[in-house]
N, C-alpha and C positions, 0 to 999 in steps of 0.2 A: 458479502457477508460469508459465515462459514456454512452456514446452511446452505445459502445459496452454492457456492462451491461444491460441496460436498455432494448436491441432488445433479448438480452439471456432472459430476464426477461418475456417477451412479448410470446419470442418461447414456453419456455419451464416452465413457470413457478416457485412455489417453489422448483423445482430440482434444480434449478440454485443457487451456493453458492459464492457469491463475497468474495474475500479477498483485503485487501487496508496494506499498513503496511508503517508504519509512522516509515518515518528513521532520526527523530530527526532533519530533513533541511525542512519541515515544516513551513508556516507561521502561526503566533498564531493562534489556535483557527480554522485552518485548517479541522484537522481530525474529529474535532467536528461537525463540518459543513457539512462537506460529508456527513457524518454518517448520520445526521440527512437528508439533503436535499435526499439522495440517498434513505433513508429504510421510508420517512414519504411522501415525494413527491413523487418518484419516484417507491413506492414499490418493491425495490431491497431487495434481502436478503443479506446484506453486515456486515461481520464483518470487525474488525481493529485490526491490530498486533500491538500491543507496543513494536517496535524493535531499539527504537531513543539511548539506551545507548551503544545496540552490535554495530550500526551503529560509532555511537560517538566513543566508545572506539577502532575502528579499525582506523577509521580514525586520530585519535592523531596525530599528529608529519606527520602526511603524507602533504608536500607541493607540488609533481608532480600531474599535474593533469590527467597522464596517469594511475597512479598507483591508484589514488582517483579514478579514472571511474571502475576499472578493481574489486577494491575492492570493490564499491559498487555495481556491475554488479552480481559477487560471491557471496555476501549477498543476495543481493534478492533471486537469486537462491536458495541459502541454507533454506529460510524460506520457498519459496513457497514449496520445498520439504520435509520443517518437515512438513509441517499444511497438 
């Protein structure tokens, strides 16, 4: 969250590394906005995953929305643990 970020930011300074990662369900112009309002206001140190097409392409054809939660639940996961 951005609070939580922002009090990381406060504790501990530049150690502190944000990650944000844009699963493609985004409102326009979104990630851009963080980005900027989080690292220019906010002085977080936050990058952004561009992960909206692995998100996209899992999601295809999927219309339950238990199996939509489950799978993007599993994606996040799987990114925060390559980055």
């Amino acid at each position: 969250s951005t609070v939580a970020a922002v009090l990381m930011t406060k504790a501990i300074g530049d150690r502190f590394h944000a990650v944000m990662v844009d699963n493609g369900c985004l409102r326009k112009d979104e990630a851009v906005n963080v980005l900027k309002r989080m690292r220019d206001d906010c002085k977080v140190n936050l990058r952004c995953v561009d992960a909206a097409d692995r998100f996209l392409d899992l999601l295809k054809g999927v219309t339950d929305p238990e199996k939509k939660r489950k799978i993007i639940g599993g994606t996040f996961i799987d990114i925060f643990q390559e980055e």
